[in-house]
C-alpha angles and dihedrals in degrees: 000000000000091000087058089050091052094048088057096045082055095048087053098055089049095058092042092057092048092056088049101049086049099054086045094059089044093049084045123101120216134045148167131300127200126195105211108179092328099318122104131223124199114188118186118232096271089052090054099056102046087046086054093049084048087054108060081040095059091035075059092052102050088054107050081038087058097042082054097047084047097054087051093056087052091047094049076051093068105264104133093187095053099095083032093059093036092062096045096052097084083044094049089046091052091048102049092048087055087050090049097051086046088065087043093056093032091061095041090051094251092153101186100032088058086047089053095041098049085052100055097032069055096048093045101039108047091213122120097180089069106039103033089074092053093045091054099056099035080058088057092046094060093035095257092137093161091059089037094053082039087061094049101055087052092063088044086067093060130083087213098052103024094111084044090055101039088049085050095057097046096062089044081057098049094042083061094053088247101135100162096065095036085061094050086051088042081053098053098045094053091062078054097064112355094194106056104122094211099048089054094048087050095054088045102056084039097052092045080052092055088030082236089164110171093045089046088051087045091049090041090055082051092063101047084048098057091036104249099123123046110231107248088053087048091046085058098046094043095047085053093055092048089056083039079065095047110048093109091072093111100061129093086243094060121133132219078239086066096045096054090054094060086056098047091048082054098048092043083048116016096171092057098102100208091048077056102047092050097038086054086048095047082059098040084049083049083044092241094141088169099059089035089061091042086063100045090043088051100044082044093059095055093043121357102218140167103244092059086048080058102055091033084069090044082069103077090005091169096057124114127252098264104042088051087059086052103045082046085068091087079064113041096046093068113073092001088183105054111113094237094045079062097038089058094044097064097045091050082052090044098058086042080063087237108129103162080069092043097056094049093050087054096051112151089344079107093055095029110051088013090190129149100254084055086046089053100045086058094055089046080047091046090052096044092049090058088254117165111266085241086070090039103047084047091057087049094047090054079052092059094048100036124100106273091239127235118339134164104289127180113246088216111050106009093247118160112222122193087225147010118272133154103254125040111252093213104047103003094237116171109247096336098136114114129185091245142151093243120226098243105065090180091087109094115245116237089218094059100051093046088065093054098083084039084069093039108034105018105062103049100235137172098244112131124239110260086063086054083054088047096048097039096047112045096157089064116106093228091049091048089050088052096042084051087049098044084056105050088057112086101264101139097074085046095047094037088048083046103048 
């Protein structure tokens, strides 16, 4: 309301300058004069102006005139297209500066305006090549998905568009949650043009979502190939995707095939730990210990960690105790001073029932790390020792309440997984799991609640049942009042004089 009053008030002025202007050249004296073959013209102010005005009018119309005269020429010469071409001008103009306002818009997330503009630049052009992409995304834009598919298709059926279209479609496709169909288009279009780098990010992440293995390798070996990955980041991935093909290995089905593929994801990475761990697996399955303990002392060198300590016992699983300390030597004497190497240690001494040995080997891990799994191993220490269950219950209070120690957390969103995978099961990332300690302590470590019937179970004590219950089942109510009351006796002098 109030734009369209301010378009009159200007109109009026307009006119009222004119007006002004125009009274002003009639009341004016003077002019111009204008010898024509000896006979002179005067013309008054107003006069002029109107003859200039005629002028540039007349100087238009030969021009037009002459561009005219000169497409019929053409045409007499034998170009059939060159009238043709001299009428549509005006009309191709028109049309490409619509096109040109509708990319405008479209950029400036003018939704309906796009949408006005395509039409008409559509309308104007007569190429479709040009406009149906505009159209189709001034439809999303304004959630006309139909005309917008509709569009698509339309580019599909050129030669010209059809990567455009397929593309399109895809997204479409994605943006529904169909992702089957959104991989097959990712596919296609990556026939289309094989080195379009997001194409091919988009198929990947599509074909680890579907584990979809071989076609995520293939599409990775794209990527090296047109240089959009450097090799050693390749070498990992693809060393991921070839133990993505194997994770059935534990199981009683598994092939030689999938077993060969656990060993190839350890020798293209051979720091990655669960490649490690399977690959050792795929040779204790074939009954190669030796290999089996060349992987697991290698991958140990570069990160001491507690899944290759587990299929390293799977090596001899019928020894005794003591014989598995001293095979672990191959182990613990490579990096002595990490903190899982010690960690180990102690466990393996533990178990052995020599405590003396697993309390040096745990040292100031204790003060040091102060996790839960180091809390725990104390209180298996304490009761081994022949400590009070007073001692015992307040190391395993510090455990309840300790930061759970490092899991498998995804580097994108933080998430904590029970195990590796691939893909991340909260956000789907693509190999973002890392051997970390997680942000949030408050989530409880597998490690350390797998010692807890060791203590109770395990060794063989003399507690009474209601304190297993208590051990085994923190979450319970009973079990939370008797950890607070353990802990508001006076423990700590007894634990610190103990430890």
């Amino acid at each position: 309301m109030l734009w369209s009053l301010l378009k009159i008030l200007v109109f009026v002025a307009i006119i009222g300058l004119l007006a002004m202007g125009a009274g002003f050249l009639m009341e004016s004296s003077g002019g111009v004069q204008i010898t024509v073959a000896g006979t002179e013209y005067t013309l008054g102010p107003l006069q002029s102006v109107i003859a200039l005005g005629v002028l540039v009018f007349a100087v238009w119309l030969f021009f037009k005139l002459l561009t005219l005269l000169i497409a019929t020429l053409k045409f007499l010469n034998g170009d059939e297209t060159a009238l043709s071409r001299y009428f549509d001008r005006s009309r191709e103009q028109r049309g490409y500066q619509a096109l040109a306002d509708g990319l405008m818009a479209l950029a400036s997330g003018e939704g309906r305006v796009a949408m006005t503009k395509a039409s008409k630049a559509e309308k104007l052009l007569n190429k479709p090549e040009l406009t149906n992409l505009l159209v189709a995304q001034a439809a999303e834009m304004t959630g006309d998905t139909k005309k917008a598919s509709d569009t698509y298709k339309k580019l599909v059926a050129n030669n010209a568009t059809r990567f455009v279209g397929v593309r399109g479609i895809m997204k479409q496709k994605l943006a529904e949650g169909d992702d089957e169909t959104a991989r097959k288009l990712a596919e296609k279009a990556l026939t289309l043009k094989p080195r379009h780098e997001e194409t091919q990010d988009m198929l990947l992440n599509l074909q680890t979502k579907a584990q979809d293995w071989a076609g995520a390798r293939s599409t990775l070996t794209s990527k090296l190939k047109a240089g959009y990955l450097p090799r050693d980041v390749f070498k990992r991935r693809d060393a991921v995707l070839a133990l993505s093909e194997a994770k059935e290995l534990l199981d009683e089905t598994a092939t030689i095939e999938q077993q060969e593929h656990a060993i190839e994801a350890n020798r293209l990475s051979p720091d990655l730990v669960p490649a490690a761990a399977m690959a050792a697996r795929a040779y204790i399955k074939k009954g190669k210990p030796r290999p089996a303990t060349k992987i697991l002392k290698k991958a140990w060198e570069v990160q001491p960690h507690p899944d290759l300590a587990h299929a390293f016992a799977e090596i001899a699983p019928d020894e005794t105790p003591e014989q598995r300390v001293k095979r672990f030597t191959v182990l613990t004497r490579i990096h002595p001073e990490n903190m899982e190497t010690r960690l180990i240690l102690a466990e393996l001494n533990i178990v052995a029932e020599d405590f003396p040995e697993a309390r040096r080997a745990l040292g100031d891990v204790v003060e040091k790390q102060g996790d839960a799994r180091a809390y725990t191993l104390m209180a298996a220490i304490e009761r081994g020792e022949g400590a009070s269950d007073a001692v015992v219950q307040g190391w395993l209070a510090r455990a309840l309440n300790a930061p759970r120690g490092p899991q498998w957390v995804c580097d994108n969103c933080h998430d904590i997984q029970a195990e590796w995978g691939p893909v991340c099961q909260n956000c789907g990332s693509f190999d973002t799991l890392s051997w970390q300690t997680p942000q949030t302590p408050e989530i409880a470590s597998a490690t350390g609640v797998h010692m807890l019937p060791l203590i109770v179970g395990a060794l063989e004590d003399q507690a009474e049942p209601e304190e297993v219950e208590e051990v085994e089942e923190p979450d319970e109510t009973p079990a939370e009042e008797e950890v607070i009351e353990v802990e508001a006796e006076p423990v700590t002098e007894e634990v610190a004089r103990q430890t």
